[in-house]
C-alpha positions in Angstrom: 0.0 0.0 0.0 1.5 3.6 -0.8 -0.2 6.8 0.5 -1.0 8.7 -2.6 -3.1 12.1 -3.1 -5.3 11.0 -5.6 -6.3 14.2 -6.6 -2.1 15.1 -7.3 -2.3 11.7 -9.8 -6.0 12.9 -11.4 -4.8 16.0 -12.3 -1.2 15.4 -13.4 -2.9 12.8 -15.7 -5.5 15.4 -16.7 -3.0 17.8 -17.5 -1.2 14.7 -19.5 -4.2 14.0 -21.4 -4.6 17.6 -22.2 -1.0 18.3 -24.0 -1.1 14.5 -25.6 -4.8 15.1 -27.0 -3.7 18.8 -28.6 -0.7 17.6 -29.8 -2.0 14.6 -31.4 -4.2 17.3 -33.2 -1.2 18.3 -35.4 1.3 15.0 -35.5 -0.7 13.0 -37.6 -1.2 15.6 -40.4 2.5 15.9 -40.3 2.7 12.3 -40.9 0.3 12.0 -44.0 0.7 15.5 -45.5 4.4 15.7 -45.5 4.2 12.2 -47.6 1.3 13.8 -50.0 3.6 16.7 -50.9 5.8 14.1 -51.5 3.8 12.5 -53.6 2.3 16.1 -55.4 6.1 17.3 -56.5 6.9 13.8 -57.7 4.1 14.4 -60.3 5.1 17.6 -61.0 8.8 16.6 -61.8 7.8 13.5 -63.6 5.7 15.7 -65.6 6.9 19.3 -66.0 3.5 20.6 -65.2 3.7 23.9 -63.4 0.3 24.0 -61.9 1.4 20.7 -60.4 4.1 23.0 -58.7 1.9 25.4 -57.3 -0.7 22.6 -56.0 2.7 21.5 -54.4 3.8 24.7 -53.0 0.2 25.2 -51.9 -0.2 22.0 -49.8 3.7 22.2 -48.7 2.9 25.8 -47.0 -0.1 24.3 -44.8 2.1 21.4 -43.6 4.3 24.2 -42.5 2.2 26.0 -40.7 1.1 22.4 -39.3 4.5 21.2 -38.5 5.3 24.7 -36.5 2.8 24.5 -34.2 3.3 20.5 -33.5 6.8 20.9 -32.4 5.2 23.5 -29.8 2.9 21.0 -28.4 5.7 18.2 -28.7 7.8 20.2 -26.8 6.2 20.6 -23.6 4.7 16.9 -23.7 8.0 15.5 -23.3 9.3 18.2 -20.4 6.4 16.6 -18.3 8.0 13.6 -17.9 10.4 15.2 -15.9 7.8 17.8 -14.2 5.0 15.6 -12.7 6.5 12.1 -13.6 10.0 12.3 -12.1 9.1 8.4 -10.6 8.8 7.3 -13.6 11.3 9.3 -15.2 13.8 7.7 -12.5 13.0 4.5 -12.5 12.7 4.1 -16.6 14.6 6.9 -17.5 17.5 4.6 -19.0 15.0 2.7 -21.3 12.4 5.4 -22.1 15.2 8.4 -22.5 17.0 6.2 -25.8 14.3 6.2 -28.2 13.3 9.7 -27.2 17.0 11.0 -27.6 17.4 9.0 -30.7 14.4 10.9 -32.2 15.9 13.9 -31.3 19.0 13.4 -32.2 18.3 11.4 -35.6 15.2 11.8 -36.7 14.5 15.1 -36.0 17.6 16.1 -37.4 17.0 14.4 -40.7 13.8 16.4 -40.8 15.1 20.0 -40.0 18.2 19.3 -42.0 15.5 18.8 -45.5 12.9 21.3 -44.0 14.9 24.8 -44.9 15.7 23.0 -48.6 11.9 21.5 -49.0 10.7 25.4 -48.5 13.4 27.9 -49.6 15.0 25.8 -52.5 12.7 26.4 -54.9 14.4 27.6 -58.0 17.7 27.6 -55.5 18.7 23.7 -56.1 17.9 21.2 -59.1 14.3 19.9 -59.0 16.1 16.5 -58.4 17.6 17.5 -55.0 14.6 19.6 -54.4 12.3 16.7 -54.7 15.2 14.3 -52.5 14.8 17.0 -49.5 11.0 16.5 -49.6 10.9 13.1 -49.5 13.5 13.1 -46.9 11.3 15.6 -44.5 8.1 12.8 -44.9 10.7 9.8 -44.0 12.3 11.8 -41.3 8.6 12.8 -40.0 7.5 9.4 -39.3 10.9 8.2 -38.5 10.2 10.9 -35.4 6.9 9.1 -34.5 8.8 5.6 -34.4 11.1 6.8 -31.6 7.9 7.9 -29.8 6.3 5.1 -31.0 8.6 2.5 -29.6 8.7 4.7 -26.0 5.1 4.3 -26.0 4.7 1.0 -26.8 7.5 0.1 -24.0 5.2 1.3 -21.7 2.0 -1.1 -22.5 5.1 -3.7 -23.1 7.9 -3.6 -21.3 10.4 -6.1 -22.8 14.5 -6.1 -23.2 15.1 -4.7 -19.5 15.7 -5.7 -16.1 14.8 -4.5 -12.4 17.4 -3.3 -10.8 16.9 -3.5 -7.2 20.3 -1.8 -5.9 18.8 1.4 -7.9 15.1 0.4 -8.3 15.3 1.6 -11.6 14.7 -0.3 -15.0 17.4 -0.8 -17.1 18.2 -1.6 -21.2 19.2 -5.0 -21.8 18.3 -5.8 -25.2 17.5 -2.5 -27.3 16.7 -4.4 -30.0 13.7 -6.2 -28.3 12.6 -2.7 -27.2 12.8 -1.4 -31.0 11.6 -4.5 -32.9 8.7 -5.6 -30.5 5.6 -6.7 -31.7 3.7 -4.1 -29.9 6.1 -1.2 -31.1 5.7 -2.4 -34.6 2.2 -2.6 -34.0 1.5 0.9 -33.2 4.2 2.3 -35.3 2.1 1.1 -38.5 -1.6 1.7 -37.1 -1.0 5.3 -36.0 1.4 6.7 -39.0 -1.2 4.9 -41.3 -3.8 6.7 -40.0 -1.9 10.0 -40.2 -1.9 9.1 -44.3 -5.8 8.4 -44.0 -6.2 11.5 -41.4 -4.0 13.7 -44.6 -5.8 12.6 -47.2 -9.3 13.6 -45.1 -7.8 17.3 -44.9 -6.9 17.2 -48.6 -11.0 16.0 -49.3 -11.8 18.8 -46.9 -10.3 21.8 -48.7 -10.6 20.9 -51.8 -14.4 20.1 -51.5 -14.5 23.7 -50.2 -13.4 25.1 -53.4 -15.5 22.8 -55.4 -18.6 24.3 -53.5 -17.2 27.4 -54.0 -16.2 27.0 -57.9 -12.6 28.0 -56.9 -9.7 26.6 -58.4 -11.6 23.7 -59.8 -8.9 22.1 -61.4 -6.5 21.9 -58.2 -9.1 20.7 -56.2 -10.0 17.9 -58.7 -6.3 17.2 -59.1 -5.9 17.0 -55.2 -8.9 15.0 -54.9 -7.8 11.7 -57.3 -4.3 11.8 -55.7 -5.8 12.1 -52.2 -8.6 9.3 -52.3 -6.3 6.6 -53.7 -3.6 7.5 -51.1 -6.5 7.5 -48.5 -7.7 4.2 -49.6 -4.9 2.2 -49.4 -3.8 3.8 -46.1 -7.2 2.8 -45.3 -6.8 -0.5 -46.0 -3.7 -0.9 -44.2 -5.5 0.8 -41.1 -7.7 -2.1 -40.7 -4.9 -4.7 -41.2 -3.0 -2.7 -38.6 -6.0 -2.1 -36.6 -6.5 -6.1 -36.6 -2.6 -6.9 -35.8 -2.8 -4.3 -32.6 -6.3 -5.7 -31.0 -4.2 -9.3 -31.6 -1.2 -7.7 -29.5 -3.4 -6.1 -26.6 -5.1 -9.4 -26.3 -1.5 -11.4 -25.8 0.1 -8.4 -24.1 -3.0 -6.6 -22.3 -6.0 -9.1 -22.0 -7.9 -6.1 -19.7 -8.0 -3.5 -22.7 -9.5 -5.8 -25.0 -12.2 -7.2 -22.9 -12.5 -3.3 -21.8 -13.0 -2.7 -25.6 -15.4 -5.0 -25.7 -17.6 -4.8 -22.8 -16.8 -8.6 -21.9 -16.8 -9.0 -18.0 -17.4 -13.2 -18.7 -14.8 -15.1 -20.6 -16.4 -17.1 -23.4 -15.6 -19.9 -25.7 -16.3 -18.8 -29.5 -16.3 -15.1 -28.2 -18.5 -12.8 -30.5 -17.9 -9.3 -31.3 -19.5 -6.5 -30.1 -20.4 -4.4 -33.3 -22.5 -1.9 -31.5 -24.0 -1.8 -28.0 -25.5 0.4 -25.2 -23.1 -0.4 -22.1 -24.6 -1.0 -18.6 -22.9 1.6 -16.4 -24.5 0.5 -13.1 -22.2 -2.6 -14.0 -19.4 -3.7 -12.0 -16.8 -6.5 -12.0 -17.7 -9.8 -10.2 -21.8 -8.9 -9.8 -24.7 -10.5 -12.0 -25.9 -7.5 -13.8 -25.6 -7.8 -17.4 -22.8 -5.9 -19.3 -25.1 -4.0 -22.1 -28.4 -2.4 -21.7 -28.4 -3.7 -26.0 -25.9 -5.2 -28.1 -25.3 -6.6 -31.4 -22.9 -9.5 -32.1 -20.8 -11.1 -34.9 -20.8 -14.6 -33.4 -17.2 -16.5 -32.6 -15.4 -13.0 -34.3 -13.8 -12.0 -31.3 -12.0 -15.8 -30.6 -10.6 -15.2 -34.2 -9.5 -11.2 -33.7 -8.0 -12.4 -30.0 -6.1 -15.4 -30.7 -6.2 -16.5 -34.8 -8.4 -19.4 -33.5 -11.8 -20.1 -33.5 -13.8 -21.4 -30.9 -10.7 -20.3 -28.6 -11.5 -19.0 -24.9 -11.3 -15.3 -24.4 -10.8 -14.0 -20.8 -12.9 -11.7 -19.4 -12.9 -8.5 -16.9 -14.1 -11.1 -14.1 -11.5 -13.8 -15.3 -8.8 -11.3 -14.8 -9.5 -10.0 -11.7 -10.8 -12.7 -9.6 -9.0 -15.4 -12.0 -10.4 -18.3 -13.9 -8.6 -22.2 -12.8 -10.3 -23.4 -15.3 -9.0 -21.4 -18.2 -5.4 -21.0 -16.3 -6.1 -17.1 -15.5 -4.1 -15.9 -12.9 -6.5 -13.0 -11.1 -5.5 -10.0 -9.9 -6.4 -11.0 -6.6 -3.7 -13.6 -7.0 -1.0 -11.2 -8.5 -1.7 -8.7 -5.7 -0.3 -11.1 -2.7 2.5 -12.2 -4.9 3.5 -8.2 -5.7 3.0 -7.3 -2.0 5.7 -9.8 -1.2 7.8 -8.3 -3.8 7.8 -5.0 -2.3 8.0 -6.5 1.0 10.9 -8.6 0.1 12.5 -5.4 -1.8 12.5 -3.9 1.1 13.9 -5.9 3.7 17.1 -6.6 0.8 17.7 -3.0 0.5 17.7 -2.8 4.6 20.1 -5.8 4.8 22.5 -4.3 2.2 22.0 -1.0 4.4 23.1 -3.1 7.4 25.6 -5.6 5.7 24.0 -8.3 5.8 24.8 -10.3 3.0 23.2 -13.5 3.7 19.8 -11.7 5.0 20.3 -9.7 1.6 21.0 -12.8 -0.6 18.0 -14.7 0.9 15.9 -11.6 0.3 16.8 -11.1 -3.4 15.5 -14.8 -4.2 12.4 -14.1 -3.2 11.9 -10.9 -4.6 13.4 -12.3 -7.7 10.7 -14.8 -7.9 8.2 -12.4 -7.7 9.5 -9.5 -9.5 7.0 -9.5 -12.5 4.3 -9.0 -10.2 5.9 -6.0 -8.6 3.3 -3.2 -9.5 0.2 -5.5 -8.4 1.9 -4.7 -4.9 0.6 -1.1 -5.0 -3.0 -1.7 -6.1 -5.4 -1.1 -3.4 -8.0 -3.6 -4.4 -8.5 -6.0 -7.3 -11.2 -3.8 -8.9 -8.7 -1.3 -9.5 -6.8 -3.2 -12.4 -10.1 -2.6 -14.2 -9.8 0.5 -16.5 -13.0 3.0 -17.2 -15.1 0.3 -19.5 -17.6 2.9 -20.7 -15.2 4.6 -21.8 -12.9 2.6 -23.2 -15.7 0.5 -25.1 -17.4 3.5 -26.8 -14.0 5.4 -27.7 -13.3 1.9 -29.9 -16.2 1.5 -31.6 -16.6 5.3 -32.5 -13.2 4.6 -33.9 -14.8 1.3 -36.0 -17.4 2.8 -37.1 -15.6 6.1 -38.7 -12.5 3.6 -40.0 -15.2 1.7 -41.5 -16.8 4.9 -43.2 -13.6 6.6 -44.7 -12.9 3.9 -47.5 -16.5 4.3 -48.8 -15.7 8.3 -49.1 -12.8 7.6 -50.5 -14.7 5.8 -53.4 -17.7 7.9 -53.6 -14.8 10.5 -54.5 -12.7 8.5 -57.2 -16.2 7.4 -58.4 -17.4 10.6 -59.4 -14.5 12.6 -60.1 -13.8 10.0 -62.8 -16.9 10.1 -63.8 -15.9 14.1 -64.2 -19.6 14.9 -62.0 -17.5 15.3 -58.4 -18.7 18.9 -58.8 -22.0 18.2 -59.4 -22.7 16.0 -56.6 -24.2 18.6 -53.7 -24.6 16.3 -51.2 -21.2 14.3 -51.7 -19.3 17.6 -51.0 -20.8 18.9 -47.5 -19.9 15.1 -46.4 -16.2 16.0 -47.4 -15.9 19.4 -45.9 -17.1 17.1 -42.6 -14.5 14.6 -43.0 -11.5 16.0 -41.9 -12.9 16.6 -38.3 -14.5 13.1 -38.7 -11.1 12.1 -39.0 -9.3 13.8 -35.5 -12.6 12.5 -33.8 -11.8 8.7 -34.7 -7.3 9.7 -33.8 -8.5 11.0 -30.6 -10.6 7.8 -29.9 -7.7 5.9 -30.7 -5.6 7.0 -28.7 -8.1 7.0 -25.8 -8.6 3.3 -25.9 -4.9 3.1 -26.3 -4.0 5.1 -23.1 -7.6 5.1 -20.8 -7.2 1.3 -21.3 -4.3 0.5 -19.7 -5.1 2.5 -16.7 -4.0 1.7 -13.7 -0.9 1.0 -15.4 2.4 3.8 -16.4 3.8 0.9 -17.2 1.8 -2.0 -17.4 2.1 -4.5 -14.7 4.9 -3.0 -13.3 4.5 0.5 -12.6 1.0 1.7 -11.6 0.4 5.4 -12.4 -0.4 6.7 -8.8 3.2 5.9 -7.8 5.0 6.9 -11.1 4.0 10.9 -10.1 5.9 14.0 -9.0 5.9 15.1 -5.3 4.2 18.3 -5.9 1.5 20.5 -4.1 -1.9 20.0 -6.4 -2.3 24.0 -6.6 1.1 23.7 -9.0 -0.4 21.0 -11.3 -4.1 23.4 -11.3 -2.2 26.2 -12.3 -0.3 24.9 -15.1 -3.4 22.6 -16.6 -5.1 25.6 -16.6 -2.5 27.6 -18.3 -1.5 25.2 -20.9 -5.0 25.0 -21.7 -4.8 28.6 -22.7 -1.8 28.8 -24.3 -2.6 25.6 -26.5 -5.6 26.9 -27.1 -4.2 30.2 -28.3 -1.8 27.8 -30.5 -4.7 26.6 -32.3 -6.5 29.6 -32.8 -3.5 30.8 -34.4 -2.9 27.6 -36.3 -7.2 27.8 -38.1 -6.7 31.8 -38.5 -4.0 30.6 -40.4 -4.4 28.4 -42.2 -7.8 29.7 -43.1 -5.8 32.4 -44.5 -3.7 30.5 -46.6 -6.8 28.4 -47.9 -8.5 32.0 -48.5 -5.7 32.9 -50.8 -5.6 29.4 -52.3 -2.0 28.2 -55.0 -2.4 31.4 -57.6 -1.2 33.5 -54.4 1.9 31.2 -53.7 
């Protein structure tokens, strides 16, 4: 048991959740647009077409202003590691500090090396080069998420490390298991894929504007064609992506999935959930049933969980309370066997304090064989492993349903601009204007079944995020939510006025 000030760890996480959930408004655009300009110029070279350039030039300038205003954001995110998680900055700092120094250090470099050529070489360097320092600023852009990426995924994973219990601190073993985990790859793919689907939505967006607008018609259309076949084919690899990571949390985090899912009772031939009403009066171990309504896809959710039908899928009561049966451990279980841990922790750091060797060697065997269940030893009760369901379960299927939707935009637009009636088609274009904020609604989601579901956990089953915080007063942590609020606020103000601007003025002004 630790004594915690719950309100400290609410509102260090809700000032978290605040900087990641603005930021995440600009990084993936970043990751899709800079990759579409890519793609725009390479037309324009292969063909010598100048109004190719100055759709280039056009859609380069807003991933500017973009880009500017997500290194703000990026900025502070990462100094709160050290500001209200200095725990967890301690005790992982050797293993979550390389991949966030490498992306500095690397990727970002790569990126701001290109950046200056990609906007003030026009007409200053050979189209060739010109064209090679674009390209590089898209690779170096997602190269920058992967280091982030693979700090991230650490976190819901924590592989290639040891405890050290001289220091108490994690440390690197094997950085290639860190880099080349499943779950890094895993979230790598799904969430720079859906900064290519989120890029091409922007691209629908604005150009659909001028089409309603009969404003540079041609661009638009041009944009449009380009746009939906990126879009649907990063759409496509979404849901493969999409399909791999539910597969990961179900090996790697069993309680997000069945979170996801609404599933409280393990099942054999597991259906899916495709839409429901949950229960919220529901809680973990009691008879009520999980979903005021619900549709299923029978056996679907065996398949999604393990690649094998008919297989047993653990529930929210299966992992708390445990299942014999099924050989599920419970967090009940886990929670005795991490109390020793800490107990046992203890009592070696005390006997290396007083010399002891042989009170110390004793002590680190039996911590040793406990030491994977070392966060369970700070959980208060079992329900407490159990992250907010409601939550969780309707963030994920929001996300579905809008990853589900995209594809068939994308092919309403290639449809009819081939059919050379895209401007004709009223009612196709208001549905485009929408999709770009369609599109940060379903990132956000993503992100919140990615993060809320792994609650309790900083890192999961090791570290649980009421012990990873900073000593601080609460009034400190107030005051600066409330004044990054503001500020990021102002910062995206700043970024629409802008860019509205821009859009206002449209390629002839470049």
């Amino acid at each position: 048991m630790v004594d915690v000030d719950l309100s400290l760890v609410n509102w260090s996480r809700a000032q978290f959740a605040l900087t990641a959930m603005y930021h995440w408004i600009f990084v993936p655009l970043t990751l899709g647009l800079s990759f579409l300009c890519a793609m725009f110029e390479s037309i324009y070279v292969r063909t010598g077409d100048e109004k190719w350039k100055a759709l280039t030039r056009f859609w380069m300038t807003l991933f500017g202003i973009n880009f500017a205003i997500g290194v703000a954001t990026g900025i502070i995110l990462e100094f709160q590691f050290g500001t209200n998680w200095s725990n967890y900055s301690w005790m992982v700092g050797d293993i979550f500090g390389a991949p966030l120094a490498i992306e500095g250090i690397f990727a970002f470099f790569l990126e701001a090396t290109f950046f200056a050529v990609m906007f003030f070489g026009w007409n200053r360097v050979s189209k060739g080069f010109h064209l090679f320092s674009t390209w590089m600023v898209a690779i170096g852009s997602n190269l920058s998420a992967l280091w982030i990426l693979v700090a991230n995924a650490w976190m819901q994973n924590p592989v290639g490390m040891a405890f050290n219990p001289e220091t108490a601190r994690f440390e690197m073993e094997n950085f290639w298991a860190v880099l080349f985990s499943p779950v890094a790859m895993s979230k790598f793919t799904h969430a720079t894929s859906s900064g290519f689907l989120l890029a091409s939505l922007f691209v629908i967006t604005i150009s659909s504007w001028y089409l309603l607008k009969g404003r540079h018609m041609e661009m638009a259309k041009k944009s449009i064609v380009v746009a939906s076949v990126f879009g649907l084919l990063a759409s496509a690899y979404v849901g493969f992506t999409g399909d791999e990571a539910a597969f990961e949390n179900a090996q790697k985090q069993p309680m997000k999935l069945a979170a996801f899912e609404g599933l409280y009772k393990g099942e054999q031939n597991a259906g899916l959930v495709a839409a429901g009403i949950i229960n919220s009066a529901k809680k973990p171990g009691d008879s009520q049933s999980p979903f005021l309504f619900e549709v299923k896809l029978p056996g679907l959710l065996s398949l999604l969980a393990n690649r094998a039908p008919g297989s047993f899928v653990p529930g929210i009561d299966d992992l708390v309370y445990g299942n014999k049966e099924q050989k599920v451990m419970g967090v009940a279980e886990k929670m005795k066997l991490g109390q020793q841990a800490v107990a046992d922790l203890a009592t070696f750091k005390q006997a290396r304090k007083d010399k002891n060797e042989n009170a110390a060697k004793d002590a680190l065997a039996r911590f040793t064989a406990n030491r994977e269940f070392l966060g369970y030893g700070y959980l208060s009760t079992p329900e407490e492993a159990v992250p907010p369901v409601s939550t969780v379960f309707y963030s994920f299927h929001i996300m579905v349903i809008l990853g589900s939707f995209f594809p068939v935009l994308f092919l309403a637009y290639l449809f009819y601009t081939f059919k050379g009636r895209i401007a004709e088609v009223r009612w196709l274009l208001p549905v485009g204007i929408s999709s770009y904020f369609l599109g940060l609604v379903a990132q956000q989601m993503g992100w919140i079944v990615a993060e809320v579901g792994r609650q309790p956990w900083a890192i999961q089953g090791l570290l649980p995020v009421k012990v990873a915080t900073t000593n601080l007063a609460v009034g400190h942590v107030q005051a600066t939510f409330f004044m990054f609020l503001g500020l990021f606020t102002l910062l995206l103000i700043a970024e629409i006025k802008i860019m509205l601007k821009q859009i206002s003025i449209g390629p002839e002004g470049l």
